[in-house]
C-alpha positions as CSV (number, residue, x, y, z in Angstrom):
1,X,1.7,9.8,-20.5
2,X,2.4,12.4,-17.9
3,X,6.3,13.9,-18.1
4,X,8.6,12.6,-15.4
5,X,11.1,15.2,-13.8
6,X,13.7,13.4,-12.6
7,X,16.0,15.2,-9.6
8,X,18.9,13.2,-8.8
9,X,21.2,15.8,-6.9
10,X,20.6,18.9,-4.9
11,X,21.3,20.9,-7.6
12,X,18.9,19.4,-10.0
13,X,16.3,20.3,-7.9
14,X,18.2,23.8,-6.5
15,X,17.8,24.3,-10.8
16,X,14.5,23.8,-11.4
17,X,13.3,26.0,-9.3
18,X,16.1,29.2,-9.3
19,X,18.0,28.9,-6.1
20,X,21.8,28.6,-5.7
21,X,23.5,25.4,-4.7
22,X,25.6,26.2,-1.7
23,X,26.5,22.4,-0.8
24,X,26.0,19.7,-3.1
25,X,24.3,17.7,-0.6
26,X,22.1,19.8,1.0
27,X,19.9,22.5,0.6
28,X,16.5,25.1,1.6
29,X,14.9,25.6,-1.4
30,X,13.1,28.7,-1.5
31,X,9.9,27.9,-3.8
32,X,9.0,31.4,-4.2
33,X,12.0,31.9,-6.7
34,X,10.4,29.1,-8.9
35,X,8.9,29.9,-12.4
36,X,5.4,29.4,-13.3
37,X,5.1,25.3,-13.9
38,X,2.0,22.8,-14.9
39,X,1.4,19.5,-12.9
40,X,3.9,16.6,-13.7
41,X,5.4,13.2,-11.9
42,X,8.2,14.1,-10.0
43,X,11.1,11.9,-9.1
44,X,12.8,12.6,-6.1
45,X,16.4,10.8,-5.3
46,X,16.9,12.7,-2.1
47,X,15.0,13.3,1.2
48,X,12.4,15.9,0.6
49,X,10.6,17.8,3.2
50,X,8.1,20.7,1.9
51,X,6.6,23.7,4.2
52,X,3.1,24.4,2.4
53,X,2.5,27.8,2.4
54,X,-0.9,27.9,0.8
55,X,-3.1,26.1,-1.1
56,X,-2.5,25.7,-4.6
57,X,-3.0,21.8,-5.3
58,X,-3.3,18.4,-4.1
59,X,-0.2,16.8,-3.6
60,X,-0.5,12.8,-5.1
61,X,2.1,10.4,-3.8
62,X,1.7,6.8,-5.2
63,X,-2.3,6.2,-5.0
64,X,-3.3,8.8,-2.6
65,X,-3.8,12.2,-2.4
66,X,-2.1,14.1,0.4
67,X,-4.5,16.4,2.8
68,X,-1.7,18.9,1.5
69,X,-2.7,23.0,2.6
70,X,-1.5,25.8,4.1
71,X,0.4,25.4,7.1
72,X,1.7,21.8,6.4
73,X,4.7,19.1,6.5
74,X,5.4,16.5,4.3
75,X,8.1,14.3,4.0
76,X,9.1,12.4,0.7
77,X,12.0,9.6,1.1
78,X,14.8,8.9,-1.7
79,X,13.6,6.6,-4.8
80,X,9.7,8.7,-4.5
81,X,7.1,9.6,-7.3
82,X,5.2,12.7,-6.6
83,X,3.1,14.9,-8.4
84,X,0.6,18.1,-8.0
85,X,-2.7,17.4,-8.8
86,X,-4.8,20.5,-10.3
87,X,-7.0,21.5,-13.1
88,X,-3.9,21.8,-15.7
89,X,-3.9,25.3,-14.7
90,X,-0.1,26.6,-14.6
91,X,1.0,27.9,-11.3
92,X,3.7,29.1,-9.0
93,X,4.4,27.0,-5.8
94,X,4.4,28.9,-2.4
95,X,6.8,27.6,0.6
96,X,9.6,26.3,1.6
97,X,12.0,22.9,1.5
98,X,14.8,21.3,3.1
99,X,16.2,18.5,0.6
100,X,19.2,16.3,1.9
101,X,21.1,13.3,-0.1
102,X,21.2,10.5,2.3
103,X,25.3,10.5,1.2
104,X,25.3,13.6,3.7
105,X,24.7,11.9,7.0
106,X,26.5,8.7,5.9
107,X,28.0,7.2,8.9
108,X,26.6,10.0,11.2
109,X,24.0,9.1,14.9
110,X,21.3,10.3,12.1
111,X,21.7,7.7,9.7
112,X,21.6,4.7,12.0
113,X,17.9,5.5,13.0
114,X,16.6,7.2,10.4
115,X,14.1,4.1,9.6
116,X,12.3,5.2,12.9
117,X,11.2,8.5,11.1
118,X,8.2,6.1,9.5
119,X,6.6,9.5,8.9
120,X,8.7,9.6,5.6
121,X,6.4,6.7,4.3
122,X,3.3,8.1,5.3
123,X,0.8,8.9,2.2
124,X,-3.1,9.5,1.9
125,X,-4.4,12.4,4.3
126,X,-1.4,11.8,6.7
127,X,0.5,15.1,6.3
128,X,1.5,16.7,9.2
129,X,-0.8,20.1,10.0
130,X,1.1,22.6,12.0
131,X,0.4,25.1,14.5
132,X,2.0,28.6,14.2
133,X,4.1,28.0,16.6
134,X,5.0,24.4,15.7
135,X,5.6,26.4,12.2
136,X,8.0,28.8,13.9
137,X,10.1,26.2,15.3
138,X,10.1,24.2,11.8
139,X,11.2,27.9,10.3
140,X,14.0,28.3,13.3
141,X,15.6,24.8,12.0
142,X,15.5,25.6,8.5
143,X,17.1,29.2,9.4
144,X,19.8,27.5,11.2
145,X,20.7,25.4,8.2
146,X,20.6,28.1,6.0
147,X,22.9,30.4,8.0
148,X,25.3,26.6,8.3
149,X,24.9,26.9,4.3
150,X,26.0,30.1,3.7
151,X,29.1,30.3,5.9
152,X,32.7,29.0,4.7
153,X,32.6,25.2,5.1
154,X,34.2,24.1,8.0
155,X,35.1,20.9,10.3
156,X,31.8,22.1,12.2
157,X,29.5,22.5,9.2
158,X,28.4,19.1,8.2
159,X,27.7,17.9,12.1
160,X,25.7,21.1,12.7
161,X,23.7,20.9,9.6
162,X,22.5,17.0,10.5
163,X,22.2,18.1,14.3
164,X,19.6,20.6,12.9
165,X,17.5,18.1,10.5
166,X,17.5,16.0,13.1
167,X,16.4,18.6,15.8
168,X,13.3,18.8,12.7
169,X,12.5,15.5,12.7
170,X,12.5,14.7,16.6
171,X,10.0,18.1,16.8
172,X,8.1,16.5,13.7
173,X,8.0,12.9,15.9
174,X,6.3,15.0,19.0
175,X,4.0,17.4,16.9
176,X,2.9,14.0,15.1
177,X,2.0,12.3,18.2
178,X,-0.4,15.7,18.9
179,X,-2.0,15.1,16.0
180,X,-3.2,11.6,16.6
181,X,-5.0,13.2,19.5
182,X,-6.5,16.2,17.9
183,X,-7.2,15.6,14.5
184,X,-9.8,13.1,16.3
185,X,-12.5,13.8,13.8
186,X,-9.9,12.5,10.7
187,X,-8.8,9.7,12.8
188,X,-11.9,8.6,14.8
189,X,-13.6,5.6,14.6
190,X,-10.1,3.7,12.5
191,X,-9.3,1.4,15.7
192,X,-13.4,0.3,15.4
193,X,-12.9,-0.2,11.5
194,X,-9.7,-2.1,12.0
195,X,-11.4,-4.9,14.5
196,X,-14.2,-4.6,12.1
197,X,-12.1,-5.5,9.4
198,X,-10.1,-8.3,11.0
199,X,-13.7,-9.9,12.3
200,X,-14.7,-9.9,8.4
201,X,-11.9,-11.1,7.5
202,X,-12.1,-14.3,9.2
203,X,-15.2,-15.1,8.9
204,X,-15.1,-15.1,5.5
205,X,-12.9,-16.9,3.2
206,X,-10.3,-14.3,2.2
207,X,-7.7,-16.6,5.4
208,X,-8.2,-19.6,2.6
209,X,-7.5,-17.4,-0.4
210,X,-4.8,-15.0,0.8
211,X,-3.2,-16.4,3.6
212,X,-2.8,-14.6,7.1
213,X,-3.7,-11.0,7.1
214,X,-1.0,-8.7,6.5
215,X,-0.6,-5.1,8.5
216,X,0.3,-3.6,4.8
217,X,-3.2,-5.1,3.6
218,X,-5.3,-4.0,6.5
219,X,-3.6,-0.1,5.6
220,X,-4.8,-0.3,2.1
221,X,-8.2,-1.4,3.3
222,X,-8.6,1.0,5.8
223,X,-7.0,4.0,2.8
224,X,-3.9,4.7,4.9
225,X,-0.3,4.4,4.2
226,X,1.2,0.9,6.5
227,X,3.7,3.3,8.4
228,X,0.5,5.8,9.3
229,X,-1.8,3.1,10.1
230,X,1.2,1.3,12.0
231,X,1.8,4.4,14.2
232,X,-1.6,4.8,14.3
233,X,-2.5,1.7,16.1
234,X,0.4,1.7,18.1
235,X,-0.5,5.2,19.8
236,X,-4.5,4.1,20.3
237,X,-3.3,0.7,21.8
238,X,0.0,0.6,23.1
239,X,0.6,-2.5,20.2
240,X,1.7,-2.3,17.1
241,X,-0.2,-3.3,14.2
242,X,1.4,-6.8,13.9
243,X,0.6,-7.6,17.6
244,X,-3.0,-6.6,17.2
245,X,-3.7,-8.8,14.3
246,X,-1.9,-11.6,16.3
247,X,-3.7,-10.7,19.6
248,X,-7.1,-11.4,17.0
249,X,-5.9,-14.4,15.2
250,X,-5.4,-15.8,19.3
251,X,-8.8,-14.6,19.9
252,X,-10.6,-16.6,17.0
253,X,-8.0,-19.9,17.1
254,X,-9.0,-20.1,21.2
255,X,-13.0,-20.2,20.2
256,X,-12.4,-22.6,17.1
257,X,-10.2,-25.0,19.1
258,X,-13.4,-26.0,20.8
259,X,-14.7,-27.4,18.0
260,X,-13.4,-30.6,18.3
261,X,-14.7,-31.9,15.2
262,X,-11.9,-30.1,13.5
263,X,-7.9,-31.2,13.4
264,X,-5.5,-28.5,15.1
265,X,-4.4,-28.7,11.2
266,X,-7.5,-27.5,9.6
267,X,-8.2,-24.4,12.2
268,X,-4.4,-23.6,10.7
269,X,-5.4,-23.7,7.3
270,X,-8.9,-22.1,8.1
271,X,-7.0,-18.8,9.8
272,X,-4.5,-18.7,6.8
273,X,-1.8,-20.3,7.7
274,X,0.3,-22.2,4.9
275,X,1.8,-24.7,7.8
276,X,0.2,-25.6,10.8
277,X,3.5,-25.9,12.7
278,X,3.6,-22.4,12.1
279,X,0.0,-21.8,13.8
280,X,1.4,-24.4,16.8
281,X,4.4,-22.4,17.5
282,X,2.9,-19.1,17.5
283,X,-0.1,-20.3,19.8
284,X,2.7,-22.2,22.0
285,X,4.6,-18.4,22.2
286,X,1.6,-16.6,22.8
287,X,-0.4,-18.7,24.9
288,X,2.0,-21.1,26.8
289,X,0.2,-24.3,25.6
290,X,0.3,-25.9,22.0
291,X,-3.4,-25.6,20.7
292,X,-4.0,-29.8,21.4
293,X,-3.0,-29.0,25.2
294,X,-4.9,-26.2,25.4
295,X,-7.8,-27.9,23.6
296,X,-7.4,-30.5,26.2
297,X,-7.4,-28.3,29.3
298,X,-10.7,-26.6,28.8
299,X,-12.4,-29.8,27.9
300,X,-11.3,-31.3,31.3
């Protein structure tokens, strides 16, 4: 079984790899000062975001390998298993890293919306590839929050250091959304796969065995993390993932309600629903009509 290093704190992490714990909380991690090392599982209790200098590894974060080399972001939340993936070579990681416990923007403008930074549960191939100038800026935060670090502590320490990690993540939020327009050769073709997918999936008998298709199932189909695959579809189409496979579960109920052979109850069962009030009230929200009025409409 492969070693588990777990970091709890800052400093555990400030430890492992020879830098100096200025705030308990908080901290760039210089990876250069780090000793020579072999692949294992890494815990991570903090927020993590590393500044890949060069290649030296695949980065594995749950299943997936991360498209992890020079010139690249990636973002690890609190409670995360990571690891480097290489030959069992030893070697010396290259880069930077700004680690934060989520005790330091407790009750701070950050902490109320940090669950719309989905970025921090993005896995497989998602990491974010940076220009040198996109670089530069993601250098200027961590400078600013180094020179915040190193100072005496005072009343306008703490709200300057989140202002700056949030400054990182709003940047990371905009050079994201250029990626999902010019990383077109990763990405193309996954909207086509998706409705590919979903037609599959009813037509076949996967509704009766698993139930309504889920956004986090479609994502592991389709080898993408459900946050990825989630911003994914909502920057192609405008919806998010949910919507669309709701918009498609519409589609097909409209075309089987015209087969009047079958109850409004077995087209529920047939799409995957467990109830077919459920299926009633959805198609009454969506469409305006309950599936026996609209049934009864088109006949007439």
């Amino acid at each position: 079984m492969e070693k588990l290093r777990r970091f709890e704190t800052v400093n555990d992490y400030n430890v492992f790899n020879n830098n100096e714990t200025l705030h308990p909380l908080v901290s760039i991690v210089d990876l250069t000062k780090a000793d020579l090392r072999r692949a294992s599982n890494m815990y991570f209790g903090f927020y993590t975001i590393f500044l890949k200098e060069v290649k030296c590894g695949n980065l594995r974060y749950g299943r997936h390998t991360y498209d992890y080399q020079e010139g690249t972001l990636v973002f690890i939340a609190p409670g995360q298993v990571v690891s480097v993936d290489n030959t069992g070579e030893s070697y010396l990681p290259q880069g930077k890293a700004l680690i934060f416990h989520p005790d330091l923007i407790l009750g701070s403008s950050l902490a109320d919306h940090m669950d719309n930074y989905t970025f921090f549960g993005y896995q497989s191939n998602e990491a974010l590839h940076l220009s040198q100038r996109e670089r530069n800026l993601i250098l200027e935060c961590f400078s600013k929050i180094s020179y915040e670090l190193e100072q005496s502590i005072d009343h306008h320490s703490r709200r300057l250091i989140i202002s700056n990690i949030e400054l990182l993540l709003n940047y990371s939020v905009r050079f994201y959304e250029r990626q999902f327009i010019t990383r077109e050769n990763v990405l193309q073709g996954t909207l086509e796969k998706f409705e590919a997918l979903l037609n599959g999936y009813f037509k076949s008998d996967k509704p009766d065995k698993l139930g309504l298709p889920s956004v986090t199932y479609c994502a592991d189909e389709l080898n993408l993390s459900a946050n990825y695959f989630g911003d994914l579809i909502k920057k192609e189409t405008g919806k998010s993932a949910q919507e669309y496979i709701q918009s498609k579960l519409i589609a097909v109920a409209k075309e089987r309600i015209f087969d009047t052979d079958k109850e409004i109850s077995q087209i529920a069962y047939g799409l995957g629903f467990k109830y077919p009030q459920h299926f009633t009230r959805l198609f009454k929200k969506t469409v305006g009509q309950t599936p026996n009025e609209y049934r009864n409409n088109q006949m007439n």
